[in-house]
Kinemage of the C-alpha trace (Angstrom):
@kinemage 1
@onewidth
@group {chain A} dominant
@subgroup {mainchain}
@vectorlist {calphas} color= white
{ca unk a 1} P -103.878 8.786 -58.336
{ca unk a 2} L -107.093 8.387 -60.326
{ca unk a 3} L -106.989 9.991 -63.785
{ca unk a 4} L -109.822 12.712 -64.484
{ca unk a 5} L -110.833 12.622 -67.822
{ca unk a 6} L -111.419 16.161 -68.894
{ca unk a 7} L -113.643 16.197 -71.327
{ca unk a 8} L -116.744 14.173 -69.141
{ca unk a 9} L -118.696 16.078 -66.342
{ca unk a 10} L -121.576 14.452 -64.493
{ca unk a 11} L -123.760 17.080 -62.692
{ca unk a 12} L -126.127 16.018 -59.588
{ca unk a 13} L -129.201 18.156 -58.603
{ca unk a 14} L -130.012 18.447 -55.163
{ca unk a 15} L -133.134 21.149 -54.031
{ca unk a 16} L -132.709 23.174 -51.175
{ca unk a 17} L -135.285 24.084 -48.838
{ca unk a 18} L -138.232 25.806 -50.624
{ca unk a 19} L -140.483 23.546 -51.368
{ca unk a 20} L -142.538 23.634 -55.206
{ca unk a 21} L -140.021 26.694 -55.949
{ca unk a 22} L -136.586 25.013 -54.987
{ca unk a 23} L -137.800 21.991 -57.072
{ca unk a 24} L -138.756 24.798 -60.186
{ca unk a 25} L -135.400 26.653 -59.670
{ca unk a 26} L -133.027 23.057 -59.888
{ca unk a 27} L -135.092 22.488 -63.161
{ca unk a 28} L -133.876 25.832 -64.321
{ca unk a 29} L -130.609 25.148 -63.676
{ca unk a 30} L -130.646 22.049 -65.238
{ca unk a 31} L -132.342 23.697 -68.496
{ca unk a 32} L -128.992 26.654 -68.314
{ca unk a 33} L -126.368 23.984 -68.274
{ca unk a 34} L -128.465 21.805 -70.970
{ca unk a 35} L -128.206 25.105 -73.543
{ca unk a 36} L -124.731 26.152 -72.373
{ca unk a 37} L -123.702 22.781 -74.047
{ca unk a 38} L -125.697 22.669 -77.096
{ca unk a 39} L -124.220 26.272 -77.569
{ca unk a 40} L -120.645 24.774 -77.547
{ca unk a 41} L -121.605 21.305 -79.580
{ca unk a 42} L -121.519 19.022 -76.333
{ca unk a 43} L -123.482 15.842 -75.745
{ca unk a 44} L -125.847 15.724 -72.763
{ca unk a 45} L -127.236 12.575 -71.170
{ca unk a 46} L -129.751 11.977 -69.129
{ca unk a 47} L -128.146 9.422 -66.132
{ca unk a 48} L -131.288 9.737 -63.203
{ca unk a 49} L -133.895 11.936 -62.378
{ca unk a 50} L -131.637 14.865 -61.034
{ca unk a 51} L -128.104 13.569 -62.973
{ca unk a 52} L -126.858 14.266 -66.468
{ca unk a 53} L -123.767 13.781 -68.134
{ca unk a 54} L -122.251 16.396 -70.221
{ca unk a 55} L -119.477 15.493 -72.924
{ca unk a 56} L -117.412 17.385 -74.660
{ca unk a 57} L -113.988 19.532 -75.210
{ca unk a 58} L -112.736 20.242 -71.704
{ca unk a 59} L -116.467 19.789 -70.033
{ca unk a 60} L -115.310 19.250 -66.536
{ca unk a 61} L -112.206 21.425 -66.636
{ca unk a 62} L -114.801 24.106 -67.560
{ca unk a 63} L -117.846 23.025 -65.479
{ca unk a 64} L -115.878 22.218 -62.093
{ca unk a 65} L -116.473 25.545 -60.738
{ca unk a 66} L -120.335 24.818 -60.668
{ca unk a 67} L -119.905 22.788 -57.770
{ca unk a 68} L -121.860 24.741 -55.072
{ca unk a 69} L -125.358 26.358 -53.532
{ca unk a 70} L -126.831 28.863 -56.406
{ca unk a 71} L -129.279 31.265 -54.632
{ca unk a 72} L -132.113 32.411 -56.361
{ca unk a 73} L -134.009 35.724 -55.887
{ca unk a 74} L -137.804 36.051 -57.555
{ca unk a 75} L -141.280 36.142 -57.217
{ca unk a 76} L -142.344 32.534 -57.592
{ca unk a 77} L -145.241 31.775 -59.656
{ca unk a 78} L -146.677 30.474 -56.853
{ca unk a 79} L -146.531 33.684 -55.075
{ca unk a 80} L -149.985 35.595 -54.618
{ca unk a 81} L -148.816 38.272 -53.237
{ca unk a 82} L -146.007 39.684 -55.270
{ca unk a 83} L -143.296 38.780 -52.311
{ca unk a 84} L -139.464 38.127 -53.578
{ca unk a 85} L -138.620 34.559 -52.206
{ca unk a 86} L -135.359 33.528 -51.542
{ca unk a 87} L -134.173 29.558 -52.546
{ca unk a 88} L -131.120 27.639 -53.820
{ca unk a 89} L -130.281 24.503 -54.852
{ca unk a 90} L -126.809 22.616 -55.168
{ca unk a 91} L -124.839 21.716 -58.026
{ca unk a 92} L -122.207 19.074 -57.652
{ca unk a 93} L -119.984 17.831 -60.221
{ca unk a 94} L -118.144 15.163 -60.651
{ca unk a 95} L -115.722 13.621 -63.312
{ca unk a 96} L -115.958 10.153 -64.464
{ca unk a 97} L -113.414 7.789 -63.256
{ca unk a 98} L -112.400 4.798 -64.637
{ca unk a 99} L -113.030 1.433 -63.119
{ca unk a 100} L -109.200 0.355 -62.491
{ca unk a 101} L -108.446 3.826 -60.683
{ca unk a 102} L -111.159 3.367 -58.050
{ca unk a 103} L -111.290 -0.139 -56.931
{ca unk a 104} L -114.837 -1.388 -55.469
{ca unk a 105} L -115.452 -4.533 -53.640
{ca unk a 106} L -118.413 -6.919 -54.857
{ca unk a 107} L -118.808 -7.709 -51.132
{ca unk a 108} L -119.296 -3.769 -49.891
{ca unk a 109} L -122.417 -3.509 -52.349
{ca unk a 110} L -125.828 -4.256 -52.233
{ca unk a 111} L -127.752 -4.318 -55.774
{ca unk a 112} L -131.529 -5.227 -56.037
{ca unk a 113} L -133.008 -4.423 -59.504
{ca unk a 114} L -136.831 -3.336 -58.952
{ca unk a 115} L -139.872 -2.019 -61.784
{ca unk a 116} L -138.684 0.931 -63.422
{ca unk a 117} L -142.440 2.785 -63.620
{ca unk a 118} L -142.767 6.169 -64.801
{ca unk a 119} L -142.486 7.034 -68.702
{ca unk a 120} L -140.524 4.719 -71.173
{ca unk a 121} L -143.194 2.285 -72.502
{ca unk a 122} L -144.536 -1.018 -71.166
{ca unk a 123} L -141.202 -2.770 -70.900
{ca unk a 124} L -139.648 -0.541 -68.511
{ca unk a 125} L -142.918 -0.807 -65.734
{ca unk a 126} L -142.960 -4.520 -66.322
{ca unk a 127} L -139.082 -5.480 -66.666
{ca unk a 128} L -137.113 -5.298 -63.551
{ca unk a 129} L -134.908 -2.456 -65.562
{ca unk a 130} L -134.158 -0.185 -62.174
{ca unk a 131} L -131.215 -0.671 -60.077
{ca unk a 132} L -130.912 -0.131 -56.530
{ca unk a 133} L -127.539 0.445 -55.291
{ca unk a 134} L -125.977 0.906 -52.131
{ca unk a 135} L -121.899 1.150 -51.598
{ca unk a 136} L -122.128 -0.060 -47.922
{ca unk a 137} L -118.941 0.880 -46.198
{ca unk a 138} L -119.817 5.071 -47.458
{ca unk a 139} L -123.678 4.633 -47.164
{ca unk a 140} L -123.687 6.434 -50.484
{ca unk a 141} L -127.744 4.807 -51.967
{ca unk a 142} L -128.414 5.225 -55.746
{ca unk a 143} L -131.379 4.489 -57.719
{ca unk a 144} L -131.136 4.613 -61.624
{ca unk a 145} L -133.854 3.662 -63.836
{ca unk a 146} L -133.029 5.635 -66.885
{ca unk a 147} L -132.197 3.056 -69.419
{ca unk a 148} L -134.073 0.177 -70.747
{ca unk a 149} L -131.522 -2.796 -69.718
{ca unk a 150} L -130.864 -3.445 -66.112
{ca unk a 151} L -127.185 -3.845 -67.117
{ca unk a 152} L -126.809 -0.328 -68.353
{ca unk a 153} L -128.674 1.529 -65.393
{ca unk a 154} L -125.884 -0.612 -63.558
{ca unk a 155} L -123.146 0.777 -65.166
{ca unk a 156} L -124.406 3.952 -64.540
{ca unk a 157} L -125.099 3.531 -61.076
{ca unk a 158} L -121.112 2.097 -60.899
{ca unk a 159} L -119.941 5.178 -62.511
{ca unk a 160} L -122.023 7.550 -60.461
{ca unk a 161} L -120.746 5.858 -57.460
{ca unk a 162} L -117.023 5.630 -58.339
{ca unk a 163} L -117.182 9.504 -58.782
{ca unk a 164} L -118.591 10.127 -55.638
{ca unk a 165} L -116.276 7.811 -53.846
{ca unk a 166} L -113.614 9.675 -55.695
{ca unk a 167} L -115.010 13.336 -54.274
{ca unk a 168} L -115.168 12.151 -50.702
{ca unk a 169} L -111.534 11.361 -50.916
{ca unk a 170} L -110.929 14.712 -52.686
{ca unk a 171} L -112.815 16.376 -49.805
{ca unk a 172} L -110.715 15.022 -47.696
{ca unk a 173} L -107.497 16.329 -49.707
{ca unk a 174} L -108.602 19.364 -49.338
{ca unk a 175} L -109.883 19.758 -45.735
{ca unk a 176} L -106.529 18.400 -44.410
{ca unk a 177} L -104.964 21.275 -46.572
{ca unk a 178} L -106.869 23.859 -44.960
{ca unk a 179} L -105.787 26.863 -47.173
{ca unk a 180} L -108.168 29.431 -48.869
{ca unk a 181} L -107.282 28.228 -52.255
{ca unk a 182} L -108.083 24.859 -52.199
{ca unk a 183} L -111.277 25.716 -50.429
{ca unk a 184} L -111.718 28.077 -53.184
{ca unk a 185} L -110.930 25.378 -55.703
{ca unk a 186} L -112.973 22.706 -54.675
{ca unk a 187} L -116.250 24.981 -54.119
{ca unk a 188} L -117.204 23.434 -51.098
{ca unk a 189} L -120.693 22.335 -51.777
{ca unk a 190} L -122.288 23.983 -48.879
{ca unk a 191} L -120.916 27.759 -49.920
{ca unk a 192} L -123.285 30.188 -51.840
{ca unk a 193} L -120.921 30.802 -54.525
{ca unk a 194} L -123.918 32.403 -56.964
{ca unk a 195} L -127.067 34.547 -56.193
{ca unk a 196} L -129.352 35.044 -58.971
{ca unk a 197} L -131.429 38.027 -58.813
{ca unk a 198} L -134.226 38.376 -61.135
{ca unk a 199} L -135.272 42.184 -60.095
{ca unk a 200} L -132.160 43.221 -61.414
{ca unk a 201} L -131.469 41.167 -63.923
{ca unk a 202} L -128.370 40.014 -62.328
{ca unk a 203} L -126.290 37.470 -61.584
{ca unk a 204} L -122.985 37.927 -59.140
{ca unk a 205} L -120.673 35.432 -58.959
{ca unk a 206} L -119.343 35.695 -55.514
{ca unk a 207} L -116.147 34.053 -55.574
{ca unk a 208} L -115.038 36.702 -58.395
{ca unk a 209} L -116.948 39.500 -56.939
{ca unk a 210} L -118.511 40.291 -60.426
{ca unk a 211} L -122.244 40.550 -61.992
{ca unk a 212} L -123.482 39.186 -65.168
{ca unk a 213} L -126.785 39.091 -67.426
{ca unk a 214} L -128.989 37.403 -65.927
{ca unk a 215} L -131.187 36.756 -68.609
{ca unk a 216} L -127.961 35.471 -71.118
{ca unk a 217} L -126.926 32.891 -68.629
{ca unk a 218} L -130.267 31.692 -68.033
{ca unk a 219} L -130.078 31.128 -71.636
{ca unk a 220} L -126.850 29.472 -71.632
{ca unk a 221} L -124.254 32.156 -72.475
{ca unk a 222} L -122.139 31.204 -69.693
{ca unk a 223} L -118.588 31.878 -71.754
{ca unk a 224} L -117.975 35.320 -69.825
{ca unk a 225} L -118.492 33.377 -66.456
{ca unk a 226} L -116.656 30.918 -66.698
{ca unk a 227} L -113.609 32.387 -68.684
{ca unk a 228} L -113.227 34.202 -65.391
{ca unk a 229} L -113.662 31.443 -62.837
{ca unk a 230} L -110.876 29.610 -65.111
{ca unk a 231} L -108.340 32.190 -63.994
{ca unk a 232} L -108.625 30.579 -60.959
{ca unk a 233} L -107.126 27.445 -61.828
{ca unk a 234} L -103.977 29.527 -62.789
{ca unk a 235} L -101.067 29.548 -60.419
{ca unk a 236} L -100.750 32.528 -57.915
């Protein structure tokens, strides 16, 4: 059984439907996890365009629980009519696991390094720097471009991939067990487990049926939260 190492949590963006506002709400997101850490003294890397690594004291054990839709309830700025919108986006995150727990065969994958483009100077658009991944037996397809060595973006491409393959078979686990814990502990990732509501100021956490400050979370004051979502991992 793979070994989680507690104390590294990679978290992947995905939009929901919405358009211009899902894409402005999963930067949002991004920016309350980003201060939650500074606030506790952890290290956050940028791994891809919608993938960071967070590391620190207990950063998964604490950040598991974030796996999941988050809802959002505003008035876009795109709005011209004053109308409350409704989007989400999904957080999903993943430990890093070690190359000798999840084994990977050079045949199943197909790597083609490309131009990285975008920002990071005239080495990265005219260096083949970018890695294009895919793990073909899964059909999981990654694309990192984020350092300035091709043999770093592939090592982050192999980790990314390594925890995914490791969540599928978690998944798995899980969906064979069929009991309302482990659904609850796992956060399926296509459950609403948060709604954000920026009328009230309010954020309810539906798994604990219970509302927070909206504005302090946004913010990164996330202790209260998940103190309370880290009962769950208690016994019952």
């Amino acid at each position: 059984m793979p070994t989680v190492n507690p104390d590294i949590a990679i978290l992947e963006f995905r939009p929901g439907p919405g358009g211009e506002e899902s894409l402005l709400w999963l930067q949002d997101l991004v920016n309350m996890y980003v201060r939650y850490a500074n606030r506790v003294g952890w290290k956050v890397s940028q791994l891809d365009d919608d993938i960071i690594k967070i590391q620190g004291v207990d950063a998964y054990g604490q950040l598991k629980w974030e796996t999941g839709t988050h809802r959002v309830q505003r008035i876009p700025v795109t709005e011209k009519h004053g109308r409350i919108h409704t989007s989400t986006a999904a957080v999903v995150v993943l430990p890093q696991i070690t190359s000798n727990d999840i084994q990977i065969k050079p045949e199943d994958l197909d790597i083609t390094a490309t131009r990285a483009g975008g920002h990071g100077g005239q080495n990265v658009n005219k260096v083949s720097t970018a890695i294009r991944l895919v793990h073909k037996p899964s059909g999981i397809t990654l694309s990192v471009r984020q350092e300035r060595s091709q043999q770093q973006n592939r090592e982050i491409a192999m980790d990314i991939l390594r925890a995914k393959l490791w969540q599928i078979e978690e998944d798995k686990k899980f969906s064979q067990l069929g009991n309302a814990r482990s659904a609850i502990g796992q956060a399926m990732r296509a459950d609403k487990i948060r709604t954000y509501n920026y009328s009230r100021n309010q954020v309810k956490d539906h798994r604990l049926d219970q509302s927070f400050n909206l504005e302090k979370c946004l913010n990164g004051d996330l202790t209260d939260l998940l103190l309370g979502l880290s009962a769950l991992d208690s016994p019952q």
